[in-house]
Structures are given as structure tokens and as C-alpha cells.
C-alpha positions in Angstrom: 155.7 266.6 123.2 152.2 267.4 121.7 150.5 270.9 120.8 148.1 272.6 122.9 145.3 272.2 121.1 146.0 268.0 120.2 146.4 267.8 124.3 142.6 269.2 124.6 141.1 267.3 121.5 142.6 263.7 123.6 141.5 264.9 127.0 137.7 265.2 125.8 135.6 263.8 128.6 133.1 261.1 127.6 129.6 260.6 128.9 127.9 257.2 128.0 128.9 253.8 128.5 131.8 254.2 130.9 130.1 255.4 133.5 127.9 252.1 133.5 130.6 250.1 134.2 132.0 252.5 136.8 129.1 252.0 138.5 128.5 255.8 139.1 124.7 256.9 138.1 124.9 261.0 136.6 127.5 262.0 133.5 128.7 264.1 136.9 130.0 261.1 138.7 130.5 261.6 142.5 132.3 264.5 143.8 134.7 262.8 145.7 134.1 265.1 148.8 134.2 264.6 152.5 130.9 262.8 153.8 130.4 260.8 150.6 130.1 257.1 151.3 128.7 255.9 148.8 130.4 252.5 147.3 132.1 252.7 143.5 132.8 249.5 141.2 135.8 249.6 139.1 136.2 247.6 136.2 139.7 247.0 135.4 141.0 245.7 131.6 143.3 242.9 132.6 144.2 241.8 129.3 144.3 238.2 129.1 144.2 235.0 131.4 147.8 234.0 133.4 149.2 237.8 132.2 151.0 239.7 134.6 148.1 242.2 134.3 145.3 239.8 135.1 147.1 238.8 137.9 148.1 241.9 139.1 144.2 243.1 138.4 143.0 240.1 140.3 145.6 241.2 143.6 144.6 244.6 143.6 140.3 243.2 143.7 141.6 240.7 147.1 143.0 244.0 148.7 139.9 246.2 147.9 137.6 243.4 148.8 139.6 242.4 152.4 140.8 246.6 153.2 138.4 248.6 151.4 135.2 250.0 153.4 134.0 250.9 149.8 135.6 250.2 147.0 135.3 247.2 144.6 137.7 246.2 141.6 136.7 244.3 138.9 138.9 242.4 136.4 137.9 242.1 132.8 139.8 239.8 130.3 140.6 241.8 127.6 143.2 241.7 125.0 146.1 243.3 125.9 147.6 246.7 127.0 147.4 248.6 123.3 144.4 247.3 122.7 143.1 248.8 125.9 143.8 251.9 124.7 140.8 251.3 121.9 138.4 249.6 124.2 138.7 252.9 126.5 138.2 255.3 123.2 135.0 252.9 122.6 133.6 253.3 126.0 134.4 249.9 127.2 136.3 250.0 129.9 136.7 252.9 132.4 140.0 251.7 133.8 143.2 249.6 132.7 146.9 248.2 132.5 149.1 249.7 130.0 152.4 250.4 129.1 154.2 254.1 128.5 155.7 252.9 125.2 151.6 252.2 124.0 150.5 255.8 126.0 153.1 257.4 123.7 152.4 256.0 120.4 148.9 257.0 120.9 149.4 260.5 122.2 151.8 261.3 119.3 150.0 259.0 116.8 152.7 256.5 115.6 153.1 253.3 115.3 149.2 251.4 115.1 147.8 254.5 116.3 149.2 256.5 112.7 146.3 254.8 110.7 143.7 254.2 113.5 144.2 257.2 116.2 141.8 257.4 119.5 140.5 260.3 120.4 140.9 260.5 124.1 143.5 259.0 126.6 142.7 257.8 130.3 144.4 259.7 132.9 147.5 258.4 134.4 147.4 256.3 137.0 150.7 254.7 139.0 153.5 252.3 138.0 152.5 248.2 138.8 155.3 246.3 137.2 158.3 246.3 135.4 158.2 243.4 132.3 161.5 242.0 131.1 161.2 240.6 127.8 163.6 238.4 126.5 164.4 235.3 124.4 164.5 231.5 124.3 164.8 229.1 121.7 164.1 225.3 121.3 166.7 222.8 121.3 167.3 221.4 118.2 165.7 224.7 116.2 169.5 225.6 115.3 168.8 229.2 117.2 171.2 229.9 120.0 171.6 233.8 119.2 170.0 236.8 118.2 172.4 236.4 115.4 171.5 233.2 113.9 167.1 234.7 113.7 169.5 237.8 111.4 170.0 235.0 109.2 166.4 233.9 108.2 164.3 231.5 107.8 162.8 230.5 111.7 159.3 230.9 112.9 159.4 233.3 115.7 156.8 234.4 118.8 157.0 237.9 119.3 154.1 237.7 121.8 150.2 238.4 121.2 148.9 240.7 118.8 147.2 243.7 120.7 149.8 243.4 124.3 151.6 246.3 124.9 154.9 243.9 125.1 153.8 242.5 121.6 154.2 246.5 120.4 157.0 247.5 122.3 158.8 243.4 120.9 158.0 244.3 117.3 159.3 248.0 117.2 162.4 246.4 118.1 163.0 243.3 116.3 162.3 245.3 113.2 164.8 248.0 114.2 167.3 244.9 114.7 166.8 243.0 111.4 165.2 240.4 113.2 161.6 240.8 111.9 161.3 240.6 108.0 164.2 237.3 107.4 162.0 235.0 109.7 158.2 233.5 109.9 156.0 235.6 112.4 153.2 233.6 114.3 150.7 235.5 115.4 148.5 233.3 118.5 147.4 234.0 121.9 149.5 233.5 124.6 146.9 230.5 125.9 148.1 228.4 122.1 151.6 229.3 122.5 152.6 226.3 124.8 150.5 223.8 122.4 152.6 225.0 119.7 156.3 224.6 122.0 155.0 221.6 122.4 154.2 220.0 118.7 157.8 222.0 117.8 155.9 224.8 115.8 158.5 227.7 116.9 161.7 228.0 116.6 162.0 230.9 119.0 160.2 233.1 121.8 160.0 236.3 123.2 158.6 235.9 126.9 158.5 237.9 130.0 158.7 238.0 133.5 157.2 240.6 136.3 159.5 243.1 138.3 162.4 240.3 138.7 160.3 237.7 140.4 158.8 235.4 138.0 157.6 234.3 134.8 154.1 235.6 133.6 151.7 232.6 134.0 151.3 231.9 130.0 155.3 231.9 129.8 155.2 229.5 132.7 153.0 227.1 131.2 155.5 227.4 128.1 158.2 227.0 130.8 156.6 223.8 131.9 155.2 222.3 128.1 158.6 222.8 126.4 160.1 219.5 128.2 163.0 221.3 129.3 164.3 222.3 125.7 164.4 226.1 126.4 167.3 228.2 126.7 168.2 231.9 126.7 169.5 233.0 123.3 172.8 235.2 123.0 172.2 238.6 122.4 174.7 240.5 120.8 176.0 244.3 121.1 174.1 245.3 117.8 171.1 244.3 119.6 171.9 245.8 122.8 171.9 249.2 121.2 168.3 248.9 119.5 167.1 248.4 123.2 169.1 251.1 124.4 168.2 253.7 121.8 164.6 253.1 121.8 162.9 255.5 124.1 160.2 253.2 125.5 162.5 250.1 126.6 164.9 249.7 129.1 167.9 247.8 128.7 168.5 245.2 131.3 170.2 242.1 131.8 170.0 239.8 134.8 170.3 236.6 135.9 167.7 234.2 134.4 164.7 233.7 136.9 161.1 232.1 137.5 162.6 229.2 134.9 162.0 225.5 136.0 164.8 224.7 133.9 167.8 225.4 133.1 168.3 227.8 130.7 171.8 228.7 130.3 173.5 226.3 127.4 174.0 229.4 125.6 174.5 232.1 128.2 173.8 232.7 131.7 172.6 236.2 131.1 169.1 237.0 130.5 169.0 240.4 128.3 165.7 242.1 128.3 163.8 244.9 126.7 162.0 245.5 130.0 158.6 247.5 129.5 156.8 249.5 132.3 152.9 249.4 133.2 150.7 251.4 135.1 146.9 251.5 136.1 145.0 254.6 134.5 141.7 255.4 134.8 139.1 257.6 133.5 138.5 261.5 134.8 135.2 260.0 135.1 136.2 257.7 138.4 136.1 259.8 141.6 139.3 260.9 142.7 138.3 259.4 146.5 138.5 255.6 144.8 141.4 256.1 142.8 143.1 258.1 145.8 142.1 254.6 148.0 143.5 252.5 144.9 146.8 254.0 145.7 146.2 253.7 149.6 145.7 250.0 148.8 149.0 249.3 146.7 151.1 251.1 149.6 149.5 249.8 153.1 148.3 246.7 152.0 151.2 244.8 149.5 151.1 241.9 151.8 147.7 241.1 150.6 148.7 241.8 147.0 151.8 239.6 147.3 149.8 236.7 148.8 147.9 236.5 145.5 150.2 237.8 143.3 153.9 236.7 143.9 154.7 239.4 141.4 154.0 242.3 143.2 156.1 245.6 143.0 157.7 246.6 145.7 155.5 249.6 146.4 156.7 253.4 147.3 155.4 256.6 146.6 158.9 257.3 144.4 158.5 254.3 142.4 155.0 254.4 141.7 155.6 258.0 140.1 158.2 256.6 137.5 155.8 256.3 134.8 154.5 259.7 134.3 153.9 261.5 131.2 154.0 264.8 131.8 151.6 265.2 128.8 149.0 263.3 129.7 147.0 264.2 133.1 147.3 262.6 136.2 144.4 261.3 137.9 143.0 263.7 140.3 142.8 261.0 142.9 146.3 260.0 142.0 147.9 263.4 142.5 146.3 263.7 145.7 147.8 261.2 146.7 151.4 262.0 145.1 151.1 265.6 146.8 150.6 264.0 150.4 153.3 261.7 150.1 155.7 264.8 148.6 156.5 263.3 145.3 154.3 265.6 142.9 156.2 267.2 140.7 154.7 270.6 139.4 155.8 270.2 135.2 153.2 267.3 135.6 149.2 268.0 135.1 145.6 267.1 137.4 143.1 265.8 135.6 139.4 267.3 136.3 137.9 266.0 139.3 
């Protein structure tokens, strides 16, 4: 929870750069109203290529483009779900993935957002996927469980710098005693597979979408390691970090999306799944963000066909990652109201 007066200093509107990518003219925007066809461009921060984001991003653009009678999405490669957060405070991008845990730290400032706050927040959109981090370790690195990183001395891949996963994976490994005994490195996701590959980690953290597949830079890893990959044991001491943090969710499946097998060590894959929705800025009329939602619901064959990934869509689910906090797009609550799944704690952002 946040004070009164915090709440209105982060939900300052912004006139200025946004709007030109929005492709709105006027610091009014469009009104949204009845008789208004005029078409609106939104430009979407997909963090980085072959992330569940992008491709997500680049699903929801194919149903716009194919079902849409005026709206366009617009991917932009950008650098990963917290770091959205400050491209959005610098007027870069009017629209975006990102995860709760991120939306959180930045609303209470904690975590990177303690020494380099923002000073507005998007409005909420809906939930798009469900991420279930996990870990693998090379044969021959002498990791097979959480237990032996608590030990020391192993170069580990807690993801990119800047994703929301990368956040969420760092919070806990250093609640865990996993962090400060080992080697961090700190690439992209695209130089991760090169360094599987020329045995420069020991162990990763990767991810898969809403219990479907691997993200596309965890597949490539999948595909470079030449089949030396398998899921690490996780112990109860670790199990309880997940469960006690409030922006993971404990979970623990069978493995999936692997072309391998990955089960020397255990046939359980344990994650610290991570949730991500689309928000947008109050600046975006509530008609196109209202049609965003439209689009997710009526047309999720489309999505599916370019994104395997794809969440299984319903009003209910889609509602699963609000903040009641932060505002709700106005477009977005319309849409919640008609389908009955508003819930009145929850706020409307300004049309």
C-alpha cells in the first residue's frame, strides 16, 4: 500500500513524446467516443528478440492487423520488463510487458527503484503469460542441486540485466544464499547460448511461457548445449524463499518445451513463476485498449498460430494481475465491467 498523495505524484499525466509514438496528434488524445474512426498506432516495448514478450507482442500485432478495422500494434525491442518501466518515465514508449513483482518495486520504491525511482507508472493493463523460471546445469560443471551453487565457487546465469525475470531471479537467489558464494555473468540472452556452448556457465536460470514452451533464447540454449542440460534439485530451503516472496509463485511441474532430456537429477521442474501483463499509458484511448482486450479473447486462434505460447484467454484470468493501487486502464475496465469481473476496491484511470 502507498499514501494518497505518493499515488497522485506516480499518476501524473505526461504530455510530450509519448503521444508521438501513440500516433495521436493533441496532449488531449482521442475521446474514445461513439462515431470516432479514426485509426491509433500502438507501440508496444517487447523487450528483447526470441522473449516471451516479443513474441507475445509480435501475436497480438497479426491479430490487430488480420481483426482490427482500426487498430495497429507495434513491437519495439527493448530491454526488458523493469527496464520498461524507465523507458515509459522517459517518454519512450507509450505501452509495454511487465511483470507485478517490477510494478511493485516501483510503486513502493524498493529494490532498483530505491536509488533511481520514476515518477509515473502506466496504467494496468491485462495478464499475457505466466513465466516459470527454473534451473539447469551443465554436465560435467559438478552442479546437480540448488545445494551444491550454496557451496560456492560456479559461474551462474541469472538471466539479463534489466528483465523483469532477471529482478524477480536475483531477489531470490540472494534470499537463498545462492548469489554472493558464486560468479554472476551478466550478458544478453542472444550471448548466453555462445557461452553454453564454449562451457562458460556452470548453471542457468531459464523460463518457459504459461506451461507450453521454452522462451525462444532458452531454446536456442536448449538446442547449443549439445544435450548436456539438466534440471537441478531444488531443496525445501529453497522452496520456502519462493513461497515467502510476495511476487513469485511457487510451482513445480513436469519439465516441458526441452529437446532433451533433462531429468538425471530430477524429473521435477521447480519454478519461481513470474506474471506479465500489457499496460499502457492514460494517454491511449480507452476505445483501442478496450479492442486490445477484444482481440486477446475472440481472436486467440490468431495469437496461437504465431505464438504457440499463448494464454489461454478469459475475462477471470486476464484480471489476475491487478494492483489495486495502480489504475486500470479506462479501456481495460470497460472491458472488465462488461464481462462482470470488475471488482470495485480496484481504480479507472482518466479517459
Amino acid at each position: 500500500m502507498v499514501d494518497s498523495d505518493n499515488r497522485s505524484r506516480r499518476n501524473v499525466l505526461k504530455c510530450g513524446a509519448t503521444l508521438g509514438v501513440v500516433g495521436l496528434a493533441g496532449c488531449s488524445g482521442g475521446d474514445g467516443g461513439d462515431g470516432d474512426d479514426s485509426e491509433v498506432t500502438i507501440t508496444v516495448g517487447g523487450t528483447s528478440t526470441g522473449s516471451s514478450t516479443q513474441a507475445a507482442g509480435q501475436a497480438l500485432a497479426r491479430a490487430a492487423q488480420q481483426h482490427s478495422d482500426f487498430l495497429n500494434v507495434s513491437v519495439q525491442e527493448t530491454q526488458g520488463w523493469t527496464a520498461n518501466l524507465y523507458e515509459y518515465d522517459g517518454d519512450q514508449i507509450p505501452a509495454m510487458g511487465v511483470d507485478n513483482n517490477s510494478l511493485a518495486k516501483a510503486l513502493s520504491e524498493e529494490g532498483p527503484f530505491a536509488d533511481e525511482p520514476v515518477e509515473t507508472l502506466p496504467n494496468q493493463g491485462f495478464l499475457f503469460t505466466s513465466l516459470q523460471i527454473h534451473w539447469v546445469g551443465l554436465d560435467g560443471s559438478g552442479v546437480e542441486s540448488v545445494s551444491d551453487l550454496r557451496e560456492g565457487g560456479h559461474t551462474v546465469y541469472p538471466i539479463q540485466p534489466g528483465f523483469g525475470t532477471r529482478l524477480l531471479t536475483e531477489e531470490i537467489l540472494k534470499e537463498a544464499g545462492v548469489w554472493e558464494p558464486n560468479d554472476i555473468l551478466n550478458v544478453d540472452t542472444g550471448d548466453v547460448p555462445g557461452a553454453v556452448e564454449e562451457d562458460r556457465v556452470d548453471a542457468l536460470c531459464l523460463y518457459g511461457a504459461n506451461g507450453v514452451n521454452l522462451s525462444g533464447w532458452c531454446q536456442e540454449v536448449d538446442v547449443r548445449s549439445s544435450e548436456r542440460l539438466n534440471l537441478l534439485e531444488v531443496d525445501d530451503d529453497f522452496r520456502q524463499v519462493v513461497e515467502d516472496h510476495p511476487g513469485a509463485i511457487l510451482e513445480e511441474v513436469e519439465p516441458y518445451g526441452y529437446e532433451q532430456d533433462v531429468t538425471e537429477y530430477t524429473d521435477t521442474l521447480t519454478s519461481w513463476s513470474l506474471a506479465g501483463q500489457w499496460a499502457f499509458s492514460p494517454e491511449i484511448p480507452a476505445r483501442a485498449t478496450e479492442e486490445v482486450c477484444r482481440l486477446a479473447i475472440e481472436h486467440e486462434e490468431t495469437l496461437r498460430e504465431s505464438d504457440p505460447t499463448t494464454l489461454e484467454y478469459s475475462p477471470e484470468a486476464m484480471t489476475q494481475t491487478v494492483i489495486p493501487e495502480i489504475d486500470v486502464h479506462a479501456g481495460v475496465a470497460n472491458f472488465f465491467e462488461e464481462n462482470d469481473v470488475w471488482d470495485d476496491s480496484w481504480s479507472r484511470g482518466d479517459e
